[in-house]
C-alpha positions in Angstrom: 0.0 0.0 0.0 0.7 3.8 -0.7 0.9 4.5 3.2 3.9 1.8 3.5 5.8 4.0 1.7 4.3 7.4 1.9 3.0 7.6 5.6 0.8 11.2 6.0 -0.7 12.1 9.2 -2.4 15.3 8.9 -4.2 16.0 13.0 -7.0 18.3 13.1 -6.7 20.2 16.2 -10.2 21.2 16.9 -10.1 18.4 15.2 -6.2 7.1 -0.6 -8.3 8.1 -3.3 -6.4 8.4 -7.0 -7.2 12.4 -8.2 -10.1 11.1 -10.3 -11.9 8.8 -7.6 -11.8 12.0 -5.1 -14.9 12.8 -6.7 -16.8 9.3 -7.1 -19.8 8.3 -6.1 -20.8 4.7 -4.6 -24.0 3.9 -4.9 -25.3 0.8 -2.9 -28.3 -1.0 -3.5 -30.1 -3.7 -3.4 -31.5 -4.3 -7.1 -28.9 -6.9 -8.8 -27.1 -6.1 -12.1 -28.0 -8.2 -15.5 -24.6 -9.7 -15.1 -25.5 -12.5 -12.4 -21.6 -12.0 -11.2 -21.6 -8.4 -10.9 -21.5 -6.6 -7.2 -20.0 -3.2 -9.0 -20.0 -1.2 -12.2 -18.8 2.2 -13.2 -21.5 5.0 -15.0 -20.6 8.3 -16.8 -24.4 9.1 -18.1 -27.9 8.6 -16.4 -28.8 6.8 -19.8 -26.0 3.7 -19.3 -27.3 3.8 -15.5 -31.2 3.2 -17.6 -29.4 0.4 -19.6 -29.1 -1.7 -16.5 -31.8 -0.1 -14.1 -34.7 0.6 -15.9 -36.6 4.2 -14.4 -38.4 3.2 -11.4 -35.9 1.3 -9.7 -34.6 2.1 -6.7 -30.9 2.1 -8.4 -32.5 4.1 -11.1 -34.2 6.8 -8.9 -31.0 7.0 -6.7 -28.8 7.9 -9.9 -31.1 10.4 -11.5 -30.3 12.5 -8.2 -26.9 12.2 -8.3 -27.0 13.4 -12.0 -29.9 16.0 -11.2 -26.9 18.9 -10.3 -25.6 21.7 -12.8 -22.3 19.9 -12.7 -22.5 16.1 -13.5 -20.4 13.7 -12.2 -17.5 12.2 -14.0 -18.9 8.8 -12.9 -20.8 7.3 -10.5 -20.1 3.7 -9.0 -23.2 1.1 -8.4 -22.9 -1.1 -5.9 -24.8 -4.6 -5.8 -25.7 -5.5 -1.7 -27.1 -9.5 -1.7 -30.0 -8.5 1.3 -31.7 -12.0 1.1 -30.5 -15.4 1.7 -31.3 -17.3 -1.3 -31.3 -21.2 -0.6 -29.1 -23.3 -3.2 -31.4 -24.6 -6.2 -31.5 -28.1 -7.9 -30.1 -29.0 -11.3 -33.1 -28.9 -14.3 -33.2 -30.4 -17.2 -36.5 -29.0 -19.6 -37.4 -30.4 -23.2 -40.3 -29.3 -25.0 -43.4 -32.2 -25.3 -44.9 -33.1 -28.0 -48.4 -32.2 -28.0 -49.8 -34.9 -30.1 -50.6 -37.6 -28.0 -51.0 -40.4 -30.1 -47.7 -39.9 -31.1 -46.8 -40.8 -27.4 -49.3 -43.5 -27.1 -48.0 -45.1 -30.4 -44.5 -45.6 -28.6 -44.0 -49.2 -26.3 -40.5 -48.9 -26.2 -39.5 -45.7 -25.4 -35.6 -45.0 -24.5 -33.7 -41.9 -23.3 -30.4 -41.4 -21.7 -30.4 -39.5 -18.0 -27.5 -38.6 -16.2 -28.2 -37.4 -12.4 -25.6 -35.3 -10.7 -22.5 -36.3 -13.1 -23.1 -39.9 -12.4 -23.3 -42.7 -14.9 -25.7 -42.3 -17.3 -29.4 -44.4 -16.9 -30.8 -45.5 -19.9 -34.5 -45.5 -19.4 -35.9 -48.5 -21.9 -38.8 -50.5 -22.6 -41.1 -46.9 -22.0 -44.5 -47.7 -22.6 -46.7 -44.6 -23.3 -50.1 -46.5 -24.7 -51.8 -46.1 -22.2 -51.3 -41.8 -21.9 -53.7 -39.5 -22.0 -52.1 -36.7 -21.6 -48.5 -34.5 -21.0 -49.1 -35.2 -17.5 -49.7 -38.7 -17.5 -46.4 -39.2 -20.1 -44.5 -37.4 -17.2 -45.7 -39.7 -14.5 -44.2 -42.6 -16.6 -40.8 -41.4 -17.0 -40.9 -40.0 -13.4 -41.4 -43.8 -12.4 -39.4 -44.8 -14.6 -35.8 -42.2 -13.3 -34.0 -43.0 -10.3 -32.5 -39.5 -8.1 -34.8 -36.9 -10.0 -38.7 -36.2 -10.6 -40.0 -35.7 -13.6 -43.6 -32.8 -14.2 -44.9 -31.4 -16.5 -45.0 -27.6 -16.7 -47.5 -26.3 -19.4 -46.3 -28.9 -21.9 -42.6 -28.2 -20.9 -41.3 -32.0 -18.8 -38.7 -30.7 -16.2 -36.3 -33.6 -15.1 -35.3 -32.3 -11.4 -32.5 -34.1 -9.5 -33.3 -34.9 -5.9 -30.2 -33.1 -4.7 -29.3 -29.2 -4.4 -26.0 -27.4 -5.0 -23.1 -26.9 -7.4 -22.7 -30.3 -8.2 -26.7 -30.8 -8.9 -27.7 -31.8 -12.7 -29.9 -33.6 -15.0 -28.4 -34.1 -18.6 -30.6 -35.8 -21.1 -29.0 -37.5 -24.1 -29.9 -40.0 -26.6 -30.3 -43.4 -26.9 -31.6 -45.9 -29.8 -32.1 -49.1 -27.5 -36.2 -48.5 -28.5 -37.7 -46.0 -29.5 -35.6 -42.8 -29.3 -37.1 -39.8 -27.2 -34.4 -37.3 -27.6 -35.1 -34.1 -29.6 -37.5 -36.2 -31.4 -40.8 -36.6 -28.7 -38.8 -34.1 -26.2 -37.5 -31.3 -28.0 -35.5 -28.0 -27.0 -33.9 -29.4 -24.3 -31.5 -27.5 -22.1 -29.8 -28.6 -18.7 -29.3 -26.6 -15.8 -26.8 -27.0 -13.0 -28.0 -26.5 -9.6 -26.9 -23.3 -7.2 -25.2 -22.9 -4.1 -26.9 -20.8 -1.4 -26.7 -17.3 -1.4 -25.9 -15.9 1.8 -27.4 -12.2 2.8 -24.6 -9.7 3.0 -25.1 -6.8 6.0 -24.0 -3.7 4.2 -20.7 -2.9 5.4 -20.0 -6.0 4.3 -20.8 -5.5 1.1 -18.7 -2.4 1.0 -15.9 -4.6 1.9 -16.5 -6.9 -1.2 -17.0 -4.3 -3.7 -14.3 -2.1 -2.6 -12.1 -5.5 -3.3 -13.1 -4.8 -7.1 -13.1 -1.2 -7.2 -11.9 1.0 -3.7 -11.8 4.0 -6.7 -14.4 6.3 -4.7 -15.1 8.7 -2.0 -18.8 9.1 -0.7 -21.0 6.1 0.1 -24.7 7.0 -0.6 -27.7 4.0 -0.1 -31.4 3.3 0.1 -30.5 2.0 3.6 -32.7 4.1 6.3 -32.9 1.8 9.6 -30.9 3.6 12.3 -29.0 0.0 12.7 -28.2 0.2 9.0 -26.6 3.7 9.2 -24.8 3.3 12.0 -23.3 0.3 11.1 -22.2 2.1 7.9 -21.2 5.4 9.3 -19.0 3.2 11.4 -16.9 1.4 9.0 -16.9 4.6 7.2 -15.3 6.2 10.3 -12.3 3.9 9.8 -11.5 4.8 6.1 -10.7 8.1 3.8 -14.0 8.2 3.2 -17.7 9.7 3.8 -20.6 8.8 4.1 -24.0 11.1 2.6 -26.6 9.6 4.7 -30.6 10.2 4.7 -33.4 9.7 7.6 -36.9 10.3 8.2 -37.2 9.9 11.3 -39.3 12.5 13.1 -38.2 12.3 16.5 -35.0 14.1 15.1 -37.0 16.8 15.1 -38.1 16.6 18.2 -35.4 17.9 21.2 -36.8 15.5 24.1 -36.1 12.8 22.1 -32.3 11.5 23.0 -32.2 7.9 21.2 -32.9 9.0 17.3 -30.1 8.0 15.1 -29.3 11.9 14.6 -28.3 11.8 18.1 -26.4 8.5 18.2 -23.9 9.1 15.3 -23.5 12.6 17.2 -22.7 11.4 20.4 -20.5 8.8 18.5 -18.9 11.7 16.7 -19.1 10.2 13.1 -17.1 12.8 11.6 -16.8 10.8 8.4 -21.3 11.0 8.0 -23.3 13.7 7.0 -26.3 13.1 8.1 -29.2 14.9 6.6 -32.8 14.8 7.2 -35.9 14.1 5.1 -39.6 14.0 4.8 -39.7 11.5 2.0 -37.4 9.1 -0.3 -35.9 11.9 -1.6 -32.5 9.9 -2.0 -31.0 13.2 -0.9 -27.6 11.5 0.4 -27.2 10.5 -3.2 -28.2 14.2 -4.9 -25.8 15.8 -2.1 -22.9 13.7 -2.5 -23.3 13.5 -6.8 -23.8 17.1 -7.7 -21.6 18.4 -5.1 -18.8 16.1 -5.1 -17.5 17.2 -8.9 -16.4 20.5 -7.3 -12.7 20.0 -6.0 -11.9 20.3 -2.3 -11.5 23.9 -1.1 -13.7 25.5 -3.7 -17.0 24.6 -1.9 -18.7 25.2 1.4 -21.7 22.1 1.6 -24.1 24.5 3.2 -26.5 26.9 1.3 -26.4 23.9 -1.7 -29.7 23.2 -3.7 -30.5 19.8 -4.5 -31.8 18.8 -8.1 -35.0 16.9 -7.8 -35.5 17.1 -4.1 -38.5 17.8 -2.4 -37.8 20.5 0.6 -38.7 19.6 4.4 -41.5 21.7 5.6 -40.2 22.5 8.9 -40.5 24.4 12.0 -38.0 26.8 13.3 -38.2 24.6 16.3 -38.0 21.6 14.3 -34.8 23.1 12.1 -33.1 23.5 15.5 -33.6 20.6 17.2 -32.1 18.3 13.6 -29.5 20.8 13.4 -28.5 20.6 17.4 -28.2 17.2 16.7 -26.4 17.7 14.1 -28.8 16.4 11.0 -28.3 18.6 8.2 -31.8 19.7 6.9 -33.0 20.5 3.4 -35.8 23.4 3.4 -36.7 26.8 1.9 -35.0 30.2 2.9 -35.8 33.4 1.2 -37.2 31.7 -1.6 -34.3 29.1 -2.0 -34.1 25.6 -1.5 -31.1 25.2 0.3 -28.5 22.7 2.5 -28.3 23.6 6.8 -25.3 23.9 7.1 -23.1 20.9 5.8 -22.5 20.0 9.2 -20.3 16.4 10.0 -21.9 14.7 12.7 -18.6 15.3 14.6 -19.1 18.9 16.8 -17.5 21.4 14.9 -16.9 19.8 11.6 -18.0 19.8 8.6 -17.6 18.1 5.1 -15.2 20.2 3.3 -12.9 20.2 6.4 -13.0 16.1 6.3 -12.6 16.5 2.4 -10.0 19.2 2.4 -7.7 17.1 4.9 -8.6 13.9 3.1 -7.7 15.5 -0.1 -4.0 17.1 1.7 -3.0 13.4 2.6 -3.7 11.9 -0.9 -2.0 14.6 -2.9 1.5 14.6 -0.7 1.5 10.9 -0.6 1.0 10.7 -4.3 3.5 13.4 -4.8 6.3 12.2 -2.7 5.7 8.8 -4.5 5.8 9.8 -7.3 9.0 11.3 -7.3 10.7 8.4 -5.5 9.3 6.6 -8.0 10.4 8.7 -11.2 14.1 9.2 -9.7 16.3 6.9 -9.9 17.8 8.0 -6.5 16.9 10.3 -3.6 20.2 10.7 -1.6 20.0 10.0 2.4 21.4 13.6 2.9 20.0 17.3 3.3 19.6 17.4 -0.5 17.3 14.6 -0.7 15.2 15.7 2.1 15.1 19.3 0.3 13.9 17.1 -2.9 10.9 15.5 -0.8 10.1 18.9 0.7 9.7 20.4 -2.5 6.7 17.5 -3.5 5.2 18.9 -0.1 5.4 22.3 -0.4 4.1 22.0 -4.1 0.8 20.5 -2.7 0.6 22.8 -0.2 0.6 25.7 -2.9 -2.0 24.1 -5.0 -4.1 24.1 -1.7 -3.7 27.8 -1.1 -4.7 28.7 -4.6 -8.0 26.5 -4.3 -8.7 27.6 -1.0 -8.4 25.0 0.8 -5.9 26.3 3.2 -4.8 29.9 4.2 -1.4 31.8 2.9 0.3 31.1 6.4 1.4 27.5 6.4 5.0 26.3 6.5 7.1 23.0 6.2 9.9 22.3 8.4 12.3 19.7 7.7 14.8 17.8 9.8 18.8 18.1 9.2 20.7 14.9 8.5 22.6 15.0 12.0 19.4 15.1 13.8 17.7 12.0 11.9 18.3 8.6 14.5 20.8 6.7 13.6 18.0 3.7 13.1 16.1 5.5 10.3 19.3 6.1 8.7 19.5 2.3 8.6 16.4 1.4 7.8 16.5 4.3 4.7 13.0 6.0 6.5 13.0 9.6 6.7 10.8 11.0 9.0 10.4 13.9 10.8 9.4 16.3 7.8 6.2 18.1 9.4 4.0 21.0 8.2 1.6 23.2 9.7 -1.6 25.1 7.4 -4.6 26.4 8.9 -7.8 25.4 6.6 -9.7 28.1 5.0 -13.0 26.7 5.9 -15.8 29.0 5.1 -19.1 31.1 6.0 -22.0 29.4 6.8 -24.2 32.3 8.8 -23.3 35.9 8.7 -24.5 39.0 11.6 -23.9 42.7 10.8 -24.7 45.1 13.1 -25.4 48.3 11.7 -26.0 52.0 12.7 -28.0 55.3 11.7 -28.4 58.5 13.2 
């Protein structure tokens, strides 16, 4: 990993993505890809996203939101959650009857190969049909007839079932011209399908986990997922990585300040300072419209507050109501002098917000990738007060590109050790440390009070 060679601790005191996955996406749902092996695909347009997730799909409706800004997202990630258990299936083979049934009742020595479950193959011989009356009744004589599988008839269709379930489940029909040969002559279309291992329900996190195996290229997690067990469980394995989480909830007691159990309050107490918690009256999806018009913007150039959401609804709320979501710190969606707007972009970590979490995020990833870099494109770094000026340079250089997108202020600084103060064990082990810097983020204005006077 990056951070093995590259390590970057940035503190906040009141306190990696690749460049293009700093502004991703992840959707996660629970509506499963045409692909049956697919748990995560990329999408730059709404109209691929329709390709796969026709409009009124939960996948679908999520998506439009986070294409509903001014700016559109690069790309957007779907993720594929299994939320039910699905038991494992038995292997089917399926031919197509003939309908005619004195061409049936005309056979006395029937024949047709079965194999069950890869085993040797049973010829079935000496099948009498005279005395058949219908599909149904030519299925009950073969069914008597196979050993480790059951034979119906569907709607004219005779399914061979095996007995057993699970990967190494199957029926495969074949010919044979002992008598009478059945196959693709009276049974036609025939198609063999293996059986299915169990499905096992994923909880969401970790479904993160096994789509982040395939593709970890993305920042913000957005989901259908409204339980309060559901988002805390997510907002805490969030909390662990460089990453956030654009949650939605509708519960009302968050707008209601006796109430001290709502989820509002738990990831606050909890301070999830990687979740943005904001609140809802409906399935707006409005984690998903936050996070995917707002995250095209680069770090430092945007304040998450005072936003409007593309194809949300507003809350109708109180004052009262405003105050007691945004004391716990939910984030609310409503109408202020005529504008739909964002209160206030808050984390639901006291004191911070999301483009502090971004900004920092954003600081780490750029120096490590910079410093890497050039170790990388150099085909030495001297151990001496040269080199160490080299790997300053890659952290001042970032630091510069923060100022002029204002993510930090003018007054940062780097400092950077002298060779005879490095321990005599780093020099051994070829680790320099001890390079720090110090920045104060820029931050920005969420409320505003001017006091004014006129005589």
């Amino acid at each position: 990993m990056l951070k093995d060679i590259v390590k970057v601790e940035i503190s906040r005191e009141n306190s990696t993505v690749t460049r293009k996955g700093f502004g991703v996406l992840l959707i996660l749902g629970g509506e499963a890809f045409p692909e049956p092996t697919a748990i995560v695909k990329s999408y730059a347009t709404l109209t691929e996203v329709e390709a796969d997730f026709p409009v009124g799909t939960i996948n679908h409706d999520m998506a439009l939101k986070a294409f509903g800004g001014t700016v559109s997202p690069e790309n957007i990630l779907i993720g594929y959650q299994q939320r039910v258990t699905i038991p494992e299936t038995a292997g089917v083979a399926t031919g197509i009857a003939d309908t005619t049934i004195g061409n049936w009742t005309a056979i006395a020595d029937g024949s047709l190969g079965v194999t069950v479950d890869g085993g040797t193959i049973e010829v079935l011989t000496a099948l009498d049909f005279s005395t058949a009356t219908d599909i149904a009744s030519v299925a009950v004589i073969l069914d008597t007839a196979v050993t480790g599988a059951t034979v119906t008839d569907n709607a004219g269709v005779l399914t061979f079932t095996s007995d057993t379930t699970g990967i190494a489940s199957s029926v495969v029909l074949s010919s044979d011209v002992t008598g009478t040969d059945l196959y693709e002559t009276l049974i036609t279309g025939i198609t063999s399908t293996a059986g299915s291992a169990e499905v096992i329900a994923e909880t969401p996190t970790e479904a993160i986990a096994n789509i982040s195996v395939i593709n970890d290229d993305w920042y913000a997690l957005a989901t259908d997922l409204s339980a309060d067990t559901e988002i805390f469980e997510i907002a805490t394995y969030i909390q662990a990585l460089n990453k956030m989480y654009f949650a939605q909830a509708e519960d009302p007691s968050i707008l209601l300040l006796s109430s001290t159990d709502d989820i509002a309050t738990q990831l606050m107490e909890a301070t999830m300072s990687r979740t943005a918690l904001i609140f809802e009256s409906a399935d707006n999806y409005s984690g998903s419209a936050w996070a995917g018009q707002y995250l095209p913007f680069d770090p430092g150039t945007i304040n998450w507050a005072h936003k409007t959401l593309g194809g949300v609804t507003v809350s109708k709320l109180t004052s009262a109501e405003k105050a007691s979501a945004q004391g716990k710190l939910c984030n609310t969606y409503t109408t202020t002098a005529g504008r739909n707007t964002t209160q206030f972009g808050f984390t639901s970590e006291l004191g911070t917000y999301i483009d502090i979490i971004r900004s920092i995020d954003w600081l780490e990833a750029r120096i490590q990738e910079g410093v890497f870099g050039r170790l990388a494109a150099t085909l030495k770094i001297p151990y001496n007060d040269a080199g160490f000026t080299i790997i300053a340079s890659e952290v001042e250089a970032v630091l510069q590109t923060a100022e002029a997108d204002g993510v930090i202020n003018p007054d940062w600084t780097v400092t950077v050790p002298k060779l005879e103060d490095i321990p005599q064990a780093d020099k051994d082990a070829r680790n320099f440390a001890g390079t720090e810097f110090t920045a104060t983020l820029a931050g920005g204005i969420n409320t505003v009070e001017i006091q004014g006077y006129i005589s």
